[in-house]
Every structure is written in structure tokens, then in C-alpha cells.
N, C-alpha and C positions, 0 to 999 in steps of 0.2 A: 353729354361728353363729346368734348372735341372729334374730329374723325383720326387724330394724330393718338390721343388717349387711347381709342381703339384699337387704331393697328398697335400701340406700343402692348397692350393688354394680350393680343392676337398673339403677339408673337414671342408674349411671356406661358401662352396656355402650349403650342407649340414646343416649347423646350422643357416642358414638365416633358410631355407627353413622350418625348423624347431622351426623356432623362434615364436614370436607371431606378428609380424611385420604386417603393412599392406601389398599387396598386391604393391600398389605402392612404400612404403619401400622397401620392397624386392628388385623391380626393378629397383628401383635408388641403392641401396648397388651391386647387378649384374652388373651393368654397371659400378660401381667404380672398382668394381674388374676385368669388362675386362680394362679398361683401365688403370690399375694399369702394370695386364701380357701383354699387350702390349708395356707397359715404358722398363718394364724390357728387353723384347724381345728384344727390340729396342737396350737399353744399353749394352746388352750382346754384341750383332753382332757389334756394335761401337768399343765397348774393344777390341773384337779378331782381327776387323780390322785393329787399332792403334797397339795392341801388334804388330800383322807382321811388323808392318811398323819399329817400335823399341821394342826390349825389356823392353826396360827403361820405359815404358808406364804402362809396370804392378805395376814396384816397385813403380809410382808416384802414381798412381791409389789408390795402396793397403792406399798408406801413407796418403793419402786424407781420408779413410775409405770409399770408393768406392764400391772397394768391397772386 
């Protein structure tokens, strides 16, 4: 994940924590968020996989709005 992903993530765990949520809110909206960067992580390593495999995987990708 990008280092922009991160701080944008960093500074989405910061305004939970900040919020007036419960307690348990919190840690169900924590847990969506790791496994949101988990998805992502996932997908990234998928792409770069598939791009080696062909280029043509990016252009599809992008045109889907992928990423």
C-alpha cells in the first residue's frame, strides 16, 4: 500500500478514536478498516502479479476503473 494509503487510513483510525463512538463502535469500524488494507494489499500484489504476466492487464484493469 502506497505511503499516501497510509496516512489517508492513519488519519481515518485517529477520528474514530476521537469520535464519540462506543467503545465497541470503535472496534467493529477498526476491524473494517484492517480488513479493508488487507483487500487492498491483496489486490495490489494480484495486479502486479498479472501485470508481469501481461501488460495488457494494466490497460484492462485501469478500464474497468480498477485502479
Amino acid at each position: 500500500m502506497s505511503n499516501k494509503k497510509t496516512e489517508e487510513l492513519e488519519k481515518i483510525r485517529n477520528h474514530i478514536e476521537k469520535s464519540q463512538l462506543s467503545d465497541d463502535e470503535k472496534s467493529n469500524s477498526y476491524k473494517h478498516i484492517e480488513e479493508w488494507y488487507a483487500e487492498d494489499k491483496a489486490f495490489g500484489a494480484l495486479y502486479e502479479k498479472l501485470a508481469e504476466i501481461s501488460p495488457a492487464v494494466k490497460g484492462l484493469i485501469a478500464e474497468l476503473g480498477l485502479m
